[in-house]
KEVO-14969 format. One line per 3 residues: their letters; for each residue x, y, z of N, C-alpha, C. Coordinates in Angstrom, 1 decimal. Layout:
A = X Y Z X Y Z X Y Z  ...;
This chain:
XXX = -14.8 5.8 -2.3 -15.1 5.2 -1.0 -15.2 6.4 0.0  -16.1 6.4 0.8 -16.0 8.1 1.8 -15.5 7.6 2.6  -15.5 8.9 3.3 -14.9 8.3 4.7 -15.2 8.8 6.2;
XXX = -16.9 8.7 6.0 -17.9 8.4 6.8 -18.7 7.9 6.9  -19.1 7.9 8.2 -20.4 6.5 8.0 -21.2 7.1 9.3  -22.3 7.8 9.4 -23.6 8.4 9.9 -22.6 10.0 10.5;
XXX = -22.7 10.0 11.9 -21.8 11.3 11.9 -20.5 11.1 12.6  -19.7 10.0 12.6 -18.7 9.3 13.2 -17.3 9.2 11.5  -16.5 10.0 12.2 -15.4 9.7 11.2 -15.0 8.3 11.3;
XXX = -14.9 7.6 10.0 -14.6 6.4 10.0 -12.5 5.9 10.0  -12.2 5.6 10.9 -10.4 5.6 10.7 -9.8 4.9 9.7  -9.1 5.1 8.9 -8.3 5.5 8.3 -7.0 5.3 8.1;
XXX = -5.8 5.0 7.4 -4.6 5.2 7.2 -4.5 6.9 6.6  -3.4 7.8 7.2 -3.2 9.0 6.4 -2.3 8.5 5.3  -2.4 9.7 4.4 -1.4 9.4 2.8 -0.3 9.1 3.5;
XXX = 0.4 9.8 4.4 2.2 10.1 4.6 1.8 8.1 5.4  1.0 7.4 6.2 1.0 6.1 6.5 1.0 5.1 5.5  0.3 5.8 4.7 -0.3 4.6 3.2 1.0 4.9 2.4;
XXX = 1.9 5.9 2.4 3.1 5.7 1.5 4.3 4.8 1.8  4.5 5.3 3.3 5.3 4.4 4.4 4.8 2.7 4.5  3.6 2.7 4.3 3.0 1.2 4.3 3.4 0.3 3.0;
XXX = 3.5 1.1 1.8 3.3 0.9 0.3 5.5 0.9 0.0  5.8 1.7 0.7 7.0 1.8 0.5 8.0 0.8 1.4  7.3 0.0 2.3 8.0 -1.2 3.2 7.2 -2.4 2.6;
XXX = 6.5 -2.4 2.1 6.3 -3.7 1.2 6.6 -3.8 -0.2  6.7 -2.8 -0.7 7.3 -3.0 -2.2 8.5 -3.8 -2.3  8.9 -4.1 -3.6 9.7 -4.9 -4.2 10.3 -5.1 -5.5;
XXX = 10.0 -3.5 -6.2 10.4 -3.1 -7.2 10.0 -1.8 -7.4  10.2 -0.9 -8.4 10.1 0.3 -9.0 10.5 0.6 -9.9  10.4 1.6 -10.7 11.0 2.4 -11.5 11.4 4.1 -11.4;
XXX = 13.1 4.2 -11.7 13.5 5.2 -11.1 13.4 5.8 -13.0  13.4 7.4 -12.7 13.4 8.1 -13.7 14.4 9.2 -13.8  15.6 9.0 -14.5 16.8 10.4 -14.4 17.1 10.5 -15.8;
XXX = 17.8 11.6 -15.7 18.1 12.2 -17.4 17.0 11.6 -18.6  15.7 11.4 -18.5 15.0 11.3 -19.3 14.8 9.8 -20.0  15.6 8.9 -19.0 15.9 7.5 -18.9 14.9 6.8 -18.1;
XXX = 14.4 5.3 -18.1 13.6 4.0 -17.1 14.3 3.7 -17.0  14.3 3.5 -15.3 15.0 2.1 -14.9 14.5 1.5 -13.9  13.9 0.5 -13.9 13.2 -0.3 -13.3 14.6 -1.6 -12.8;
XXX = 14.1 -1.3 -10.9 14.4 -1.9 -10.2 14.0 -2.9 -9.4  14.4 -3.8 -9.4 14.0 -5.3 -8.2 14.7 -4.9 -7.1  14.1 -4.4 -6.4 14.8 -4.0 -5.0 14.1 -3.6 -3.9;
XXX = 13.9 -4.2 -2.5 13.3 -3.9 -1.4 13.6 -2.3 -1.1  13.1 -1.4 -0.4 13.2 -0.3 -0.1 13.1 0.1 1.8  14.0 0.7 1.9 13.8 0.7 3.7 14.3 2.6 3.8;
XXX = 13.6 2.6 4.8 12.8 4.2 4.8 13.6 4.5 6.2  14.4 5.8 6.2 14.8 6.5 7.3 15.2 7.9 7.4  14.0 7.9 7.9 13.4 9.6 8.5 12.8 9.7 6.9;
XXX = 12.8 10.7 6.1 12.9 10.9 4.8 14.0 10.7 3.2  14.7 10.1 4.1 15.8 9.2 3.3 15.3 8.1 2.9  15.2 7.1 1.7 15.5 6.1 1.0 16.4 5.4 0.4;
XXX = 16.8 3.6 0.9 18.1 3.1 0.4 17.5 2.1 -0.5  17.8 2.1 -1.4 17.7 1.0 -2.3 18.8 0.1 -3.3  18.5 -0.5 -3.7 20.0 -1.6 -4.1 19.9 -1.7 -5.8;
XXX = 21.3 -1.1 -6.4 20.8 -2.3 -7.7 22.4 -2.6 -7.8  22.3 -3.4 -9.0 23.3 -4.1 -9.9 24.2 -3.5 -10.1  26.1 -3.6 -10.1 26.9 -2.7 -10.4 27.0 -2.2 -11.7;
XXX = 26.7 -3.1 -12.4 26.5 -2.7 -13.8 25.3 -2.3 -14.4  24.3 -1.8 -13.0 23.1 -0.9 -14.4 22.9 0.0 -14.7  22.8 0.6 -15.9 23.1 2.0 -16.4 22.6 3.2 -15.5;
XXX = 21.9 3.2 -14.6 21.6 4.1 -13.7 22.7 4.2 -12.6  23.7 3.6 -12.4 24.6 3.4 -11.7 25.7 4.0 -12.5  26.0 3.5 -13.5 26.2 4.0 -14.7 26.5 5.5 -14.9;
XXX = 25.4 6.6 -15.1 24.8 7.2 -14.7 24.7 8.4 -13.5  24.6 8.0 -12.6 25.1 8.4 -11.1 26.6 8.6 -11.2  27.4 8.1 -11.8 29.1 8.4 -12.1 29.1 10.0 -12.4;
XXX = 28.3 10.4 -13.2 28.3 11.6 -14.0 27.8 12.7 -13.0  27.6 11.9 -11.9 27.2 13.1 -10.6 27.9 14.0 -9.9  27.6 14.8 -9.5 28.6 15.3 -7.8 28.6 14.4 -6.8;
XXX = 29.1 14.4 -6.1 29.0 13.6 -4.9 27.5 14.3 -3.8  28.2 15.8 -4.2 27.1 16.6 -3.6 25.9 16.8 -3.9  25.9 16.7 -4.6 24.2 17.2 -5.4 23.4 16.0 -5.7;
XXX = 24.2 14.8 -6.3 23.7 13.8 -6.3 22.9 13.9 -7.7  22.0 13.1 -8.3 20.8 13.6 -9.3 19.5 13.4 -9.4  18.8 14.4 -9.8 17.5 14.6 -10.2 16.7 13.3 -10.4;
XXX = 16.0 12.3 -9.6 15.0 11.5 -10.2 13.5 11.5 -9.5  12.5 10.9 -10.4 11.6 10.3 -9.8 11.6 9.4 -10.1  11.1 8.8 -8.2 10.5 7.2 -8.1 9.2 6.9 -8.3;
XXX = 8.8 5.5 -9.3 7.3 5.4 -9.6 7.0 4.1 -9.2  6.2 4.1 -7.7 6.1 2.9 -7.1 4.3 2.5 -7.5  4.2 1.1 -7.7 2.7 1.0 -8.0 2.6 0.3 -7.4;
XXX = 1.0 0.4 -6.2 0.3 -0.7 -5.4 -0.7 -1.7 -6.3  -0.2 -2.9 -6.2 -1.1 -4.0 -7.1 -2.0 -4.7 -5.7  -2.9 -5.2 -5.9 -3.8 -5.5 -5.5 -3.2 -7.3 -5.6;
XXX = -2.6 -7.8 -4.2 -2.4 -9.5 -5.0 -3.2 -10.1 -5.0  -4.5 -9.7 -4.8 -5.9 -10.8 -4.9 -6.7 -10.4 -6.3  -6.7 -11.3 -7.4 -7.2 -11.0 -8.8 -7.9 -11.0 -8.6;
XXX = -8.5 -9.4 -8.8 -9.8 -8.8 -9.8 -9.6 -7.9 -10.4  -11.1 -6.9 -11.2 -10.9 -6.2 -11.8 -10.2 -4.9 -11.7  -9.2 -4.5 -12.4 -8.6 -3.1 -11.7 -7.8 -3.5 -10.7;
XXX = -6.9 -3.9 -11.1 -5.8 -4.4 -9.5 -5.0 -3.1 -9.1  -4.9 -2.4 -9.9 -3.9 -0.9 -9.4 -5.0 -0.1 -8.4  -4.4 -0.7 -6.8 -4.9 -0.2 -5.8 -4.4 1.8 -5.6;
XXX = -3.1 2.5 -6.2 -2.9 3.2 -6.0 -1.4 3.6 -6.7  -1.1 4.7 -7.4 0.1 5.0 -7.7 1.4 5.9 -6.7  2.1 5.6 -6.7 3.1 6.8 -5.8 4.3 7.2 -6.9;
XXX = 4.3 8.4 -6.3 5.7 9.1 -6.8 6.5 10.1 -6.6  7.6 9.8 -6.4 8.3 10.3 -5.5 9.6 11.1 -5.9  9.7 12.6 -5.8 10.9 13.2 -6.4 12.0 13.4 -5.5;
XXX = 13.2 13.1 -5.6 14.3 13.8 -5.1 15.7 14.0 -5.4  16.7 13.7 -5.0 18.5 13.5 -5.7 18.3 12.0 -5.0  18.7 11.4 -6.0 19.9 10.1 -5.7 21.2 10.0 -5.7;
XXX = 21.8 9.6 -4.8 23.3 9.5 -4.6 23.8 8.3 -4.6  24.9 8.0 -4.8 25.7 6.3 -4.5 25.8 6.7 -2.7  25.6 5.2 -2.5 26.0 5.3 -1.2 27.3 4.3 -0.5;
XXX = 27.3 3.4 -1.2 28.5 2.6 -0.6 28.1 0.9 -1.8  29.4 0.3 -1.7 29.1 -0.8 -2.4 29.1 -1.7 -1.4  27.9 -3.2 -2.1 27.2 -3.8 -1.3 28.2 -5.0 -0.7;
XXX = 28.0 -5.6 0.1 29.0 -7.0 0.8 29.5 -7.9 -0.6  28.2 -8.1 -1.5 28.4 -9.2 -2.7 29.7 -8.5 -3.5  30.0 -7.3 -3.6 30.7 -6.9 -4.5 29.8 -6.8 -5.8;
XXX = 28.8 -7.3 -6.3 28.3 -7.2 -7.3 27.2 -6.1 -7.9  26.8 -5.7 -6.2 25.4 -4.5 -5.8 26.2 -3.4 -5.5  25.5 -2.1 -5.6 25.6 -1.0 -4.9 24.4 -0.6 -4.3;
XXX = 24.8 0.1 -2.8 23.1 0.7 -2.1 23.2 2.2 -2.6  22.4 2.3 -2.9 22.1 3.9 -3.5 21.2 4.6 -2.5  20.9 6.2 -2.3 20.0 7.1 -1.2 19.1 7.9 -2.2;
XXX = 18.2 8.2 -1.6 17.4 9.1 -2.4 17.0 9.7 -1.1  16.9 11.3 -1.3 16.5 12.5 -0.7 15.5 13.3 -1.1  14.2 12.0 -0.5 13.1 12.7 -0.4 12.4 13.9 -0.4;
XXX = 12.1 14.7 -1.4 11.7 15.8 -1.3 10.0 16.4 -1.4  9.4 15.7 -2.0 7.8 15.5 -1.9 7.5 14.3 -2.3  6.1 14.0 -2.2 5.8 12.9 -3.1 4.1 12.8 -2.9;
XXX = 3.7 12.0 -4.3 2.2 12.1 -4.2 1.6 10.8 -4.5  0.6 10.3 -3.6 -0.2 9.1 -3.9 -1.7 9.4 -4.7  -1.6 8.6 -5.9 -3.1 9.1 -6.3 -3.3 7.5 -6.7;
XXX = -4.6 7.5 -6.0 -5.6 6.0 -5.6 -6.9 6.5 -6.2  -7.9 5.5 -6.4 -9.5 5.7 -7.2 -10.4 6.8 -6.1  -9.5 6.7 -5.0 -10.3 7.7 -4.2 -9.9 9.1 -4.0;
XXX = -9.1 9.4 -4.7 -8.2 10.7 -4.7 -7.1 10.7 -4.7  -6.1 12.1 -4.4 -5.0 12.3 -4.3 -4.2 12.8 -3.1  -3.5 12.5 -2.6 -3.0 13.0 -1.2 -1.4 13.6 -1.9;
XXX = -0.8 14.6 -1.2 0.4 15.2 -1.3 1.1 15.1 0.0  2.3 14.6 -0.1 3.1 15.2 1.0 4.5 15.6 0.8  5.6 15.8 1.9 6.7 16.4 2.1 7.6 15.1 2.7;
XXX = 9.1 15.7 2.3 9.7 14.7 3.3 9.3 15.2 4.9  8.7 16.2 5.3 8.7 16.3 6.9 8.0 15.2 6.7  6.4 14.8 6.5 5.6 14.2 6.5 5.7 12.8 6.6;
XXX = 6.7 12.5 5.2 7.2 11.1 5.3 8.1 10.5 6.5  8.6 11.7 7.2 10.1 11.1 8.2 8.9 11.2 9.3  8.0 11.7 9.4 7.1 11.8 10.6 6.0 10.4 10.8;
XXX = 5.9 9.5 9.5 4.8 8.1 9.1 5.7 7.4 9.8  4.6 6.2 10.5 5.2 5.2 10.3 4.2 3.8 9.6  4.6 2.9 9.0 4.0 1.9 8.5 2.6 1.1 9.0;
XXX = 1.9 0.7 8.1 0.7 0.0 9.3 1.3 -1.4 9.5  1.2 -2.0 10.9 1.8 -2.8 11.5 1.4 -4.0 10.1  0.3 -3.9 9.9 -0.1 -4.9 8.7 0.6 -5.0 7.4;
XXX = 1.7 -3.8 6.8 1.3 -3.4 5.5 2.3 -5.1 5.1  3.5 -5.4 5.3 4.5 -6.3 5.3 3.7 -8.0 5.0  2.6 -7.7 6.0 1.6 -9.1 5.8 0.6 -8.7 4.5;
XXX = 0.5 -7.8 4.3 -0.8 -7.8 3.9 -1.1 -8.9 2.6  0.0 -9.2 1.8 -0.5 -9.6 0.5 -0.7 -10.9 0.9  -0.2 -11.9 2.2 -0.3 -12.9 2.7 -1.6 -13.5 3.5;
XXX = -1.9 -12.1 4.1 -3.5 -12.1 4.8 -4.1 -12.3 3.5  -4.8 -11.6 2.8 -5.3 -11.3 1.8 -5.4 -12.4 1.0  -4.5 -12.9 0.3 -4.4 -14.2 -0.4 -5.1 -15.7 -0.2;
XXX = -4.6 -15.7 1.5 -5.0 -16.9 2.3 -6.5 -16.8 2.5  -7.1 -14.9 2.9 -8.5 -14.7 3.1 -9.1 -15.3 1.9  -9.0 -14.7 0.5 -9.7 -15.2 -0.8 -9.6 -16.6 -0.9;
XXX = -8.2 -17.3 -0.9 -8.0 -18.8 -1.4 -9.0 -19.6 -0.6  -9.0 -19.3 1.0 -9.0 -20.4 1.6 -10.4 -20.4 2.4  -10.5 -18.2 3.1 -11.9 -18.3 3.6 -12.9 -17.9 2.8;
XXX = -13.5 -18.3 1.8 -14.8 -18.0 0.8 -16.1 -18.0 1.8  -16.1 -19.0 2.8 -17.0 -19.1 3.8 -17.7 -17.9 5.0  -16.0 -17.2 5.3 -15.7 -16.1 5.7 -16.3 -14.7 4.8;
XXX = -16.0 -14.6 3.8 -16.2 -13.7 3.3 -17.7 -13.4 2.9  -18.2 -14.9 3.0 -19.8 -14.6 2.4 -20.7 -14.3 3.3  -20.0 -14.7 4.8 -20.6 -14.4 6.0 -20.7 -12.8 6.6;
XXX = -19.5 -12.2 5.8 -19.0 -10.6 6.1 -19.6 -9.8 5.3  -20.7 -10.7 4.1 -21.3 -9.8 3.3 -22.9 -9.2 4.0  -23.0 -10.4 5.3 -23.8 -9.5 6.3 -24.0 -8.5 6.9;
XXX = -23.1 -7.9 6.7 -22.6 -6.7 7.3 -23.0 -5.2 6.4  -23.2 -5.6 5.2 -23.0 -4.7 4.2 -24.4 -4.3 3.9  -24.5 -3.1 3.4 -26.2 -2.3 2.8 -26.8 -3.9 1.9;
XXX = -27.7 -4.3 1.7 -28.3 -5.5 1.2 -28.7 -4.9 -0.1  -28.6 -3.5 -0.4 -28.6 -3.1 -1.8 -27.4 -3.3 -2.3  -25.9 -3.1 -2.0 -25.0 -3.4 -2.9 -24.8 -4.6 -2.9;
XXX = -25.4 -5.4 -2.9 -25.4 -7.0 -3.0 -26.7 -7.1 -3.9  -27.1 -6.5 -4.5 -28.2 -6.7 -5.7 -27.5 -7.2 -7.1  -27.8 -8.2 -7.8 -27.8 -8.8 -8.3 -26.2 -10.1 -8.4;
XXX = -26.0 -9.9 -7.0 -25.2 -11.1 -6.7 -23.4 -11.0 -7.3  -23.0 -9.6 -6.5 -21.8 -9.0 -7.4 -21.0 -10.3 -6.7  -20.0 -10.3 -7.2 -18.6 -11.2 -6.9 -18.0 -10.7 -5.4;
XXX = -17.4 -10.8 -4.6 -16.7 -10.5 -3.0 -15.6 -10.7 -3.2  -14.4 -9.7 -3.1 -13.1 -10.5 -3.3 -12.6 -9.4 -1.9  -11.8 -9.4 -1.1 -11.3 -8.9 -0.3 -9.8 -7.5 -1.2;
XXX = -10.2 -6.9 -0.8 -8.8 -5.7 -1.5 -8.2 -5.3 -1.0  -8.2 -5.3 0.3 -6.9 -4.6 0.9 -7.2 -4.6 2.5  -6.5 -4.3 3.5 -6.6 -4.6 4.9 -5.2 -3.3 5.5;
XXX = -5.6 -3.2 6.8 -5.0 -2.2 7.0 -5.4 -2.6 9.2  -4.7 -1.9 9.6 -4.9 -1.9 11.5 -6.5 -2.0 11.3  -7.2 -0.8 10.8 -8.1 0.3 11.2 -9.5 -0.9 10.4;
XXX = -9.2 -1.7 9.6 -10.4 -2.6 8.7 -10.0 -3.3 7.4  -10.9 -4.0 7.2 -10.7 -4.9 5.5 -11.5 -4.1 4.7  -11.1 -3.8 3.5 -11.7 -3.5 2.1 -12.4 -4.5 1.2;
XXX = -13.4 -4.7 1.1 -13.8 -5.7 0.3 -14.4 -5.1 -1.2  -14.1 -5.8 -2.0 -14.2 -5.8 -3.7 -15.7 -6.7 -4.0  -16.6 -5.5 -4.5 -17.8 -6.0 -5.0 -18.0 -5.7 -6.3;
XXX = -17.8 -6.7 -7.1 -17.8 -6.6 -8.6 -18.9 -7.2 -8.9  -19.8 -6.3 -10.5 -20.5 -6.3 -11.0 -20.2 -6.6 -12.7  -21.0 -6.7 -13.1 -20.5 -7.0 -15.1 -20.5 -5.5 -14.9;
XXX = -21.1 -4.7 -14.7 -21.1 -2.9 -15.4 -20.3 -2.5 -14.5  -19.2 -3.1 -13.3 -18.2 -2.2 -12.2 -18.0 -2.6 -11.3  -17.5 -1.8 -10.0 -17.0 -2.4 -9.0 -17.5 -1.4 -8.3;
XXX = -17.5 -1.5 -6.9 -18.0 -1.1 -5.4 -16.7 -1.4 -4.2  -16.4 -0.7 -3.5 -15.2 -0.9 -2.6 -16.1 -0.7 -1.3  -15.6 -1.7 -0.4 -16.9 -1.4 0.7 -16.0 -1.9 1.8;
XXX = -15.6 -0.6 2.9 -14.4 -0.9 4.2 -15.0 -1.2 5.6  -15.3 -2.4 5.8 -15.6 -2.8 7.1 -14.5 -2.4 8.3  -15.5 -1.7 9.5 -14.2 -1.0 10.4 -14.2 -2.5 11.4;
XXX = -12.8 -2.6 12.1 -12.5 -3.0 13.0 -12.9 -2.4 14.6  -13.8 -3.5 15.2 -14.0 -2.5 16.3 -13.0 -1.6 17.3  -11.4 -2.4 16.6 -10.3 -1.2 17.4 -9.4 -2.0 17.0;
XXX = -8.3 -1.2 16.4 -6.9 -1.4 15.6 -6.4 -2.1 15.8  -5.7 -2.8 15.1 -5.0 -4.2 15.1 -3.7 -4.1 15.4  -2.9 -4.8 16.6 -1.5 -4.1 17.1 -0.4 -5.1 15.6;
XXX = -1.2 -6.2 15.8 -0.2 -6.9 15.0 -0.9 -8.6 14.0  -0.5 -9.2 13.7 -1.0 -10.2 12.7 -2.2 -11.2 13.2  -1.4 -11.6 14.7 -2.3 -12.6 15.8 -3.3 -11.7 15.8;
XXX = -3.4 -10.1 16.0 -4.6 -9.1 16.6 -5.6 -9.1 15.6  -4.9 -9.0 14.1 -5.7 -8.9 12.8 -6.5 -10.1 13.1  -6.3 -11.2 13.2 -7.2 -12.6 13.6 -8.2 -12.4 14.6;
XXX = -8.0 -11.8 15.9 -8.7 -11.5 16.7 -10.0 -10.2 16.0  -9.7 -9.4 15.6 -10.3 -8.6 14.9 -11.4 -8.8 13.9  -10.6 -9.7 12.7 -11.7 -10.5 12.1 -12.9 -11.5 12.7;
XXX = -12.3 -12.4 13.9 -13.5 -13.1 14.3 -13.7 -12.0 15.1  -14.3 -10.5 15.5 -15.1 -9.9 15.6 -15.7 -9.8 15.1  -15.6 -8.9 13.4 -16.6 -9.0 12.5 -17.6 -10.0 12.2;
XXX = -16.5 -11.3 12.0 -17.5 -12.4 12.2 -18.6 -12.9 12.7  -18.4 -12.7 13.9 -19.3 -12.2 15.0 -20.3 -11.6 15.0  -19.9 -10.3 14.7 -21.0 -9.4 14.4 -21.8 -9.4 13.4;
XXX = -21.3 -10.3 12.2 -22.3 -10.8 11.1 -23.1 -11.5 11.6  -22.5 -12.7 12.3 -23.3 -13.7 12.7 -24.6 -13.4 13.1  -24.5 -12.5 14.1 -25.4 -12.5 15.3 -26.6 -10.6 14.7;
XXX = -26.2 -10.8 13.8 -26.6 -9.3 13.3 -26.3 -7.9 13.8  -25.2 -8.1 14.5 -24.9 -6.6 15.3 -24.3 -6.0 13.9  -24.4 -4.3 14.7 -23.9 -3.6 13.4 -22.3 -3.2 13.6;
XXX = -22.2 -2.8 12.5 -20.6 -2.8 12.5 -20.7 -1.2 11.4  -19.5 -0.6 11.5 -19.1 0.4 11.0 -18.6 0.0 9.2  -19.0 0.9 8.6 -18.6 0.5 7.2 -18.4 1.8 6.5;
X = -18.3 1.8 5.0 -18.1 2.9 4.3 -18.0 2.3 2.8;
């Protein structure tokens, strides 16, 4: 997918936003130490370049972390993956991963949990569109897109419920990648536009409709959409990529 459209940069999430975004909506992972998986169910909450996450007092990664310094903590990477919650082909919207020490940090109210820290030291997102690198400055400097927390909820409700919507927004788009009648599924959403999924039997096509100006919050993403709508309707042109 580029990321222009005639001689106007088209806007964007940066990597260090899209990690912050991907890393406030997750809901599991897999941590990697002494040459061990361990895959955790656990929300993740991000400060400055710090990471807290929760697991079980009894899982071997906890386990594990006993064998540490206090100081030094240990060696892991985190492997967070973006799924796509609207089925189609290729749902792995993007991979992240993230190296730094993990430490114990205190035991949880249940008695049953411990919150653990990790000390972000770089990390890299690679998505079908490339690869972005960053640092913990980078990460403690992001903040989330106001959207990322809704997104799987927008998204879901868009495919389930507006099909009517979606086939209207295919106005918008070059009338050649709509040759021979690919499939429309919506992929992902962001302040800045919607991603729409144009599937073919031989592939796919990702096609980012811009918002005519950034979405502050969930009501605004509504407002935003019946712009585009709008703009289908009546044939005005709209920004794309």
């Amino acid at each position: 997918m580029s990321i222009t459209a005639g001689d106007a940069e088209v806007p964007e999430p940066t990597t260090a936003e899209r990690v912050r975004s991907l890393l406030s909506a997750t809901s599991s992972l897999t941590v990697r130490a002494l040459g061990e998986h361990h895959d955790l169910d656990t929300p993740v909450s991000v400060h400055g370049s710090r990471l807290r996450l929760r697991a079980p007092l009894d899982a071997p990664l906890v386990a594990a972390l006993a064998g540490a310094t206090a100081t030094d903590g240990l060696a892991v990477v985190l492997d967070v993956t973006d799924v796509s919650p609207v089925a189609v082909r290729d749902r792995i919207r993007g991979r992240l991963t993230l190296a730094g020490r993990l430490h114990l940090a205190h035991l949880a109210d249940d008695g049953l949990s411990v919150h653990l820290r990790v000390d972000v030291a770089h990390a890299v997102l690679a998505t079908p569109y490339g690869t972005g690198a960053l640092t913990a400055a980078d990460l403690s400097l992001a903040a989330p897109d106001p959207l990322a927390r809704h997104e799987a909820a927008l998204l879901t409700h868009l495919a389930d419920d507006h099909a009517d919507a979606l086939d209207l927004l295919t106005r918008l788009l070059d009338p050649a990648l709509l040759t021979h009648g690919p499939a429309v599924r919506p992929l992902a959403l962001d302040r800045h536009g919607l991603v729409l999924r144009l599937d073919h039997s031989h592939g796919h096509r990702d096609v980012r409709l811009v918002f005519p100006e950034p979405a502050r919050d969930t009501e605004d993403f509504g407002h935003r959409m019946h712009d585009l709508m709008a703009a289908a309707e009546h044939g005005l042109p709209a920004r794309r990529t």
